[in-house]
DOMI-503117 format. One record per residue (C-alpha): residue number from 0; residue in one letter; x, y, z. Coordinates in steps of 0.02 Angstrom, whole numbers, plus 50000, padded with zeros to 5 digits. Layout:
NODE num residuo    px    py    pz
NODE NUM       a     X     Y     Z
...
REM end
This chain:
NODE num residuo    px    py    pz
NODE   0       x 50000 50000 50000
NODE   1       x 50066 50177 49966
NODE   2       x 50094 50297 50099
NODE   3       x 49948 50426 50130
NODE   4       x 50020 50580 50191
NODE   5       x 49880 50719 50258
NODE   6       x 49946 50914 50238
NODE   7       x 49870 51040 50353
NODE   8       x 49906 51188 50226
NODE   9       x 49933 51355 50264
NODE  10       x 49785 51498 50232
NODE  11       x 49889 51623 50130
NODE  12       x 49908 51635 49934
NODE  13       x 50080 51644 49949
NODE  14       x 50116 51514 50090
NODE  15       x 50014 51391 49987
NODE  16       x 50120 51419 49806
NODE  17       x 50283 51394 49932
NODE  18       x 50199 51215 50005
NODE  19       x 50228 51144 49817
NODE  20       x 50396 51141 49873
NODE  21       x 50349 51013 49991
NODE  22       x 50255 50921 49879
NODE  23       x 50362 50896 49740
NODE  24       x 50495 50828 49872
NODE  25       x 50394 50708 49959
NODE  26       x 50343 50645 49762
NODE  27       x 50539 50640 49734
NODE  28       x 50577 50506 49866
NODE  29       x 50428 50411 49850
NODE  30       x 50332 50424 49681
NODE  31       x 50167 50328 49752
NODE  32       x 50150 50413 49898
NODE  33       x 49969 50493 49900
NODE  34       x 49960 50688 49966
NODE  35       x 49799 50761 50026
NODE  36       x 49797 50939 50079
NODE  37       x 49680 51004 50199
NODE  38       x 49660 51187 50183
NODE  39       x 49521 51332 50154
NODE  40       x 49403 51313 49993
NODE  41       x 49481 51459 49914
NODE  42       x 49668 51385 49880
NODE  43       x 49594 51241 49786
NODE  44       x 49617 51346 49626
NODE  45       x 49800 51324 49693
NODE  46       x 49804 51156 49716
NODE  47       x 49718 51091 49564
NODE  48       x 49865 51171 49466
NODE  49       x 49971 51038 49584
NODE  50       x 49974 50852 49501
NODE  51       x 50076 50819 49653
NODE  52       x 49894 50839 49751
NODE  53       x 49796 50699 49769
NODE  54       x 49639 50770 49829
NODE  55       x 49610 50933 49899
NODE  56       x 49501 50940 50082
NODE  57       x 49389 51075 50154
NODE  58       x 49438 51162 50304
NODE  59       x 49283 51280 50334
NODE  60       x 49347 51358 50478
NODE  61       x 49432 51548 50437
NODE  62       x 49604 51566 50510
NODE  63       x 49612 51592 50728
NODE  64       x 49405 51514 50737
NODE  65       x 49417 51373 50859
NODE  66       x 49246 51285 50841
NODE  67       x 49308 51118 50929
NODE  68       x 49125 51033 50863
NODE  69       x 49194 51086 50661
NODE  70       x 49357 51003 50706
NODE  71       x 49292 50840 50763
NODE  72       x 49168 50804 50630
NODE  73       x 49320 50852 50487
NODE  74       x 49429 50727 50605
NODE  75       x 49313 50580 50614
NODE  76       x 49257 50613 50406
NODE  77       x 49448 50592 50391
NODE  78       x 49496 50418 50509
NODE  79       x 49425 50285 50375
NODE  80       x 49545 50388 50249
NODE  81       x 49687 50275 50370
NODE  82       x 49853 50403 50335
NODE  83       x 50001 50383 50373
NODE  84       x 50059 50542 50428
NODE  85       x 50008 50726 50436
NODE  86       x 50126 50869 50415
NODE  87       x 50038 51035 50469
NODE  88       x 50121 51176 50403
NODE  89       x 50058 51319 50490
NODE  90       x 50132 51344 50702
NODE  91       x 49981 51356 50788
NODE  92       x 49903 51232 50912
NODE  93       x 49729 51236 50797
NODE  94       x 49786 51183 50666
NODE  95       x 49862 51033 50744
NODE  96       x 49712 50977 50823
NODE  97       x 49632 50875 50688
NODE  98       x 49758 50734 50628
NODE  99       x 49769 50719 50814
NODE 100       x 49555 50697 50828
NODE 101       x 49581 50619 50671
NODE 102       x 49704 50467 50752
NODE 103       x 49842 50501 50645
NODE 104       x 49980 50407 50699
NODE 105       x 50131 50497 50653
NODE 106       x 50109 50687 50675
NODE 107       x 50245 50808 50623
NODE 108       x 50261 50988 50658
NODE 109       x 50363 51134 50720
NODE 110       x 50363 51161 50906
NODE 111       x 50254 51328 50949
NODE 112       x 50102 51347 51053
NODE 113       x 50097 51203 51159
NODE 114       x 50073 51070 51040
NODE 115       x 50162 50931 51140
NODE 116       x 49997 50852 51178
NODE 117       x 49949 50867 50985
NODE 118       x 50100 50800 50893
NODE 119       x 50200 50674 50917
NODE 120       x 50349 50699 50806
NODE 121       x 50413 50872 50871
NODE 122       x 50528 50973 50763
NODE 123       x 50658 51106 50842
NODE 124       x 50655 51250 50709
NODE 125       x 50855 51310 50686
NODE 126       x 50813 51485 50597
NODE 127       x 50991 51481 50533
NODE 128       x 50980 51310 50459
NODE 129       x 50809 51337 50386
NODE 130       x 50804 51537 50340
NODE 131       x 50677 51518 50205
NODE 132       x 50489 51459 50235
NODE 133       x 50512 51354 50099
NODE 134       x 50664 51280 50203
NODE 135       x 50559 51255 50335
NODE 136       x 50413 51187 50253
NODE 137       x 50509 51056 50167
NODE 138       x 50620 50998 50325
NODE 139       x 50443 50933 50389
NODE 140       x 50458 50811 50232
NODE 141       x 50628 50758 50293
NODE 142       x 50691 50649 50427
NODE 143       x 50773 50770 50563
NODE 144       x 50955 50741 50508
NODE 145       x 50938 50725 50342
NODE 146       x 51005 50898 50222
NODE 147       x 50878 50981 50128
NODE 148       x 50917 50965 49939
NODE 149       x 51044 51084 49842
NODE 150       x 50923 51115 49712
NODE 151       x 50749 51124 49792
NODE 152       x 50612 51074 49696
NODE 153       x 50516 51248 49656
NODE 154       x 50335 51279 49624
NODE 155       x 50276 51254 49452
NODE 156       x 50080 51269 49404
NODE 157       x 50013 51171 49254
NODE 158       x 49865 51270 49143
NODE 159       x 49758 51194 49042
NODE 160       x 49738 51231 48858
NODE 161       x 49558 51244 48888
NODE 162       x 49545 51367 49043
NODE 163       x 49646 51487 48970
NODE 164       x 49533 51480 48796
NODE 165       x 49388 51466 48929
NODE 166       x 49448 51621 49034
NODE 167       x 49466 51725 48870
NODE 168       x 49300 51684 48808
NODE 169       x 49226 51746 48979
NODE 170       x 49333 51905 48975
NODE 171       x 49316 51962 48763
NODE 172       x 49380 52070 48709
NODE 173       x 49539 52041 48834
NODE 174       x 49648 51979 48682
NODE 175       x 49716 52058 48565
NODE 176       x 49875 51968 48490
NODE 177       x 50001 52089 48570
NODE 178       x 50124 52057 48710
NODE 179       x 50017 52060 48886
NODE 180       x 50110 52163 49036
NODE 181       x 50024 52101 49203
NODE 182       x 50037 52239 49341
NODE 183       x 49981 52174 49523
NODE 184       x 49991 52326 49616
NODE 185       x 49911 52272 49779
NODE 186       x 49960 52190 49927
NODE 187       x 49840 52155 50080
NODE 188       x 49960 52170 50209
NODE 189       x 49958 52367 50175
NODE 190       x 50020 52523 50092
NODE 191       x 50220 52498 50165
NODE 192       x 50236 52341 50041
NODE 193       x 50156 52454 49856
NODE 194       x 50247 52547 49752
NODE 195       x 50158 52707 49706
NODE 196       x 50001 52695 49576
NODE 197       x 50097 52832 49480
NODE 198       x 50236 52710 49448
NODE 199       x 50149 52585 49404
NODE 200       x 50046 52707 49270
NODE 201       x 50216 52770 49212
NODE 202       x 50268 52595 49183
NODE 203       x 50116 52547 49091
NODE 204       x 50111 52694 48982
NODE 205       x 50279 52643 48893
NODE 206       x 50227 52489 48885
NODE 207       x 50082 52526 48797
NODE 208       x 50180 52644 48690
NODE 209       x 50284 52524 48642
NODE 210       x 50142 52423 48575
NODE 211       x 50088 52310 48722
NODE 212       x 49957 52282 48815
NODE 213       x 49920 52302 48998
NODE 214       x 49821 52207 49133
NODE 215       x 49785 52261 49294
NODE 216       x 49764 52112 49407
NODE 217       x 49700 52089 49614
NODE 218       x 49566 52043 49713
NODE 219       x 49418 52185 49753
NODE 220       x 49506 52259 49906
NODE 221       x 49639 52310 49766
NODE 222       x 49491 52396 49641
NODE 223       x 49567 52599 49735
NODE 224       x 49739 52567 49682
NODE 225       x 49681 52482 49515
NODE 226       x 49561 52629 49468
NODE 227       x 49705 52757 49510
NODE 228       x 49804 52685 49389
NODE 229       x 49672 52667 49259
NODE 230       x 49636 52880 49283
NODE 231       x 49832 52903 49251
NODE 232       x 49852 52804 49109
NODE 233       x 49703 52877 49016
NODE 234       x 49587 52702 49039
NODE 235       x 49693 52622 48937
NODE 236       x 49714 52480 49017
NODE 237       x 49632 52313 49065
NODE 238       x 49555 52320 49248
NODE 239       x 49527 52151 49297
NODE 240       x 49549 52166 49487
NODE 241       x 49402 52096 49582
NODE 242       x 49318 52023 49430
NODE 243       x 49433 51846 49366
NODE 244       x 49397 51743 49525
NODE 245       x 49585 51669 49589
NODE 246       x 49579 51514 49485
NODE 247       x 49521 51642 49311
NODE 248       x 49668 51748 49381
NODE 249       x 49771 51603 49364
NODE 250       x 49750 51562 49212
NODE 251       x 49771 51740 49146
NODE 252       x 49918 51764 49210
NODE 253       x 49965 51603 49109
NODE 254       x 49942 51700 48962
NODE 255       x 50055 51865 48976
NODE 256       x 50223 51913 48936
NODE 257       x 50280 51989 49091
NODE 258       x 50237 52044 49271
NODE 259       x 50274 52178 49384
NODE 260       x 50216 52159 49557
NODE 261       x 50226 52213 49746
NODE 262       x 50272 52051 49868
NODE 263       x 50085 51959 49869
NODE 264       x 50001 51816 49843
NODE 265       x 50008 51833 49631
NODE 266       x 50189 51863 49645
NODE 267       x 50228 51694 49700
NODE 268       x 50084 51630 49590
NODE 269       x 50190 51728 49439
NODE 270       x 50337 51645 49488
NODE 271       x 50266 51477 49491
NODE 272       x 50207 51508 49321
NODE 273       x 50387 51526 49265
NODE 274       x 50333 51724 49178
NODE 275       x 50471 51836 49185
NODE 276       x 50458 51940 49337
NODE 277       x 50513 52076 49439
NODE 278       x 50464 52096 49621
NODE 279       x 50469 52251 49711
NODE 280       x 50505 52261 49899
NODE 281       x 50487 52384 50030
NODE 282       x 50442 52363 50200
NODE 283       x 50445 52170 50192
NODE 284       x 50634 52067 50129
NODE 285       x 50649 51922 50001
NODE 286       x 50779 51834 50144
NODE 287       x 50618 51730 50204
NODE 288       x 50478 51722 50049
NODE 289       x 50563 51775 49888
NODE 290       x 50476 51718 49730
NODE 291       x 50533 51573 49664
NODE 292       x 50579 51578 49503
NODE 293       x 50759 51593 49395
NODE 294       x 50645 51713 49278
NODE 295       x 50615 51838 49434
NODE 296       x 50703 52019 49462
NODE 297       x 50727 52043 49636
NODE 298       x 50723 52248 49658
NODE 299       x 50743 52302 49843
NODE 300       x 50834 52489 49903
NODE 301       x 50973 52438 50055
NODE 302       x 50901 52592 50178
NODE 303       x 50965 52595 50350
NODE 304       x 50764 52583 50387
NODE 305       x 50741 52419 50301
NODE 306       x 50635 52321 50317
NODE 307       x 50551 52371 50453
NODE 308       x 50403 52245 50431
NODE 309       x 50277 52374 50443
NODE 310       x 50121 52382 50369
NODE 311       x 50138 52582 50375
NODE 312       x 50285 52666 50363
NODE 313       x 50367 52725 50545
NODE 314       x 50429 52867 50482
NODE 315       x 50311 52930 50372
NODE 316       x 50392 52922 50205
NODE 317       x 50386 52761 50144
NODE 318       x 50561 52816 50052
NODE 319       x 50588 52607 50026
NODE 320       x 50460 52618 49882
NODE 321       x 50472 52783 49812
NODE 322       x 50655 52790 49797
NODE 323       x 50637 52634 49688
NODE 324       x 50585 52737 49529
NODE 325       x 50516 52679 49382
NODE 326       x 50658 52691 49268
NODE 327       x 50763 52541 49366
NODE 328       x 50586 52449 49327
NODE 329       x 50588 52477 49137
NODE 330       x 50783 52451 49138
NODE 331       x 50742 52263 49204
NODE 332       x 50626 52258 49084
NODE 333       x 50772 52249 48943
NODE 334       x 50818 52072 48993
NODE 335       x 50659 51976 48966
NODE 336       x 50649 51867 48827
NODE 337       x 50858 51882 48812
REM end
């Protein structure tokens, strides 16, 4: 019988693209072993792009809700599924509780939040043996003194032929034959971590002139910055944020030539596209979560204020991300497709 591992994913965009990592790894030392992830409704768009994923579960709880009753029933709905092991990604003591309702014999996880009683194969987390969450994600896949690979395995999403054609036909007139520039210029964790709308327009507008296209890509919350943009380029571009759903905004992003983007959730969902990228930072540091990609552009200032992890800036001026000008952007530009 093949091993049945049981994932207790994480809840973010980004943290879920990183998992893959994990994934692909455990596939690489045992090609039959069956991975289920258990993880919020809204990352299955994620996951299906995974062929490392063997079925994707609900976890209908939203992230820090306790609801002990919720847990059991998912726990005892999972018992006659007989794994193996779980691996639960995230640190807190909630999200450990169900492989252990659930009778899952071998439990792995970080130590954090009192989780002794919960799992049973305890992991000490060395920060400077594991500095990247993908590090530390893919350790739990690992027997405690074994390296982590040279070459980790990184994220890569398959399309479908057939959702991007669908995804186009839903959104006409979105193509027109030219070269597609994605711009996602929001990020939820606040205004210390996005470059300015006018760069982005400034961007966009030599794009355009240059004969592309542009698409402006995020979820609802992102629709102020999205429309600001749209006023300084003249509505000439594509406004798509808070209409493709994550799984259309997937596939759309299958489709262009290039993205620009603030550290989010589509960043790491660009990168695991394999599009040629460049990620901006400000407030936040690629040392921990960079995208991962050989096609990404890493830009980042080295201020003596940086990063300060903020969501708003300290001191007011939020020079990380306007000192980053536009030109270094459309300089970076010059070696895609070289």
């Amino acid at each position: 019988m093949p091993q049945k591992i049981l994932i207790i994913g994480p809840a973010w965009v980004g943290d879920m693209v990183m998992a893959q990592c994990l994934f692909k790894l455990l596939k690489q030392r045992d090609a039959h072993v069956i991975i289920d992830v258990l993880a919020p409704a809204w990352t299955f768009s994620l996951l299906q792009r995974m062929p490392e994923v063997s079925q994707a579960i609900e976890m209908p709880l939203t992230h820090g809700e306790l609801n002990l009753k919720c847990r059991r029933q998912i726990a005892k709905s999972l018992r006659s599924r007989a794994y193996d092991q779980a691996i639960v990604l995230p640190n807190s003591f909630k999200s450990a509780l169900v492989p252990w309702l659930a009778r899952i014999p071998k439990r792995t996880g970080w130590r954090g939040e009192c989780r002794y009683v919960v799992l049973n194969d305890i992991r000490h987390l060395e920060k400077k043996r594991y500095p990247l969450m993908i590090d530390q994600f893919m350790a739990l896949g690992l027997p405690p003194a074994e390296p982590l690979p040279e070459q980790p395995p990184y994220p890569e999403f398959e399309v479908l032929p057939a959702s991007q054609a669908s995804v186009l036909e839903k959104h006409k007139p979105l193509w027109r034959g030219r070269p597609v520039l994605a711009l996602c210029a929001g990020a939820e964790y606040g205004p210390s971590k996005r470059w300015p709308e006018e760069y982005y327009a400034q961007v966009a507008n030599q794009k355009m002139a240059e004969g592309w296209d542009v698409w402006l890509l995020g979820s609802q919350k992102d629709r102020p910055v999205t429309e600001k943009i749209m006023q300084l380029t003249g509505n000439r571009c594509d406004n798509l944020a808070g209409r493709p759903d994550l799984a259309e905004t997937i596939d759309l992003l299958s489709l262009v030539s290039g993205v620009v983007t603030n550290d989010s959730g589509l960043m790491h969902v660009a990168a695991a596209l394999k599009k040629p990228l460049i990620a901006l930072y400000g407030s936040t540091s690629p040392a921990f979560t960079p995208p991962l990609s050989r096609d990404a552009t890493i830009l980042q200032l080295k201020l003596d204020c940086q990063p300060c992890f903020e969501r708003i800036c300290p001191l007011d001026h939020y020079r990380c991300m306007r000192d980053l000008t536009p030109d270094r952007v459309l300089q970076a530009m010059t070696t895609w497709g070289g």
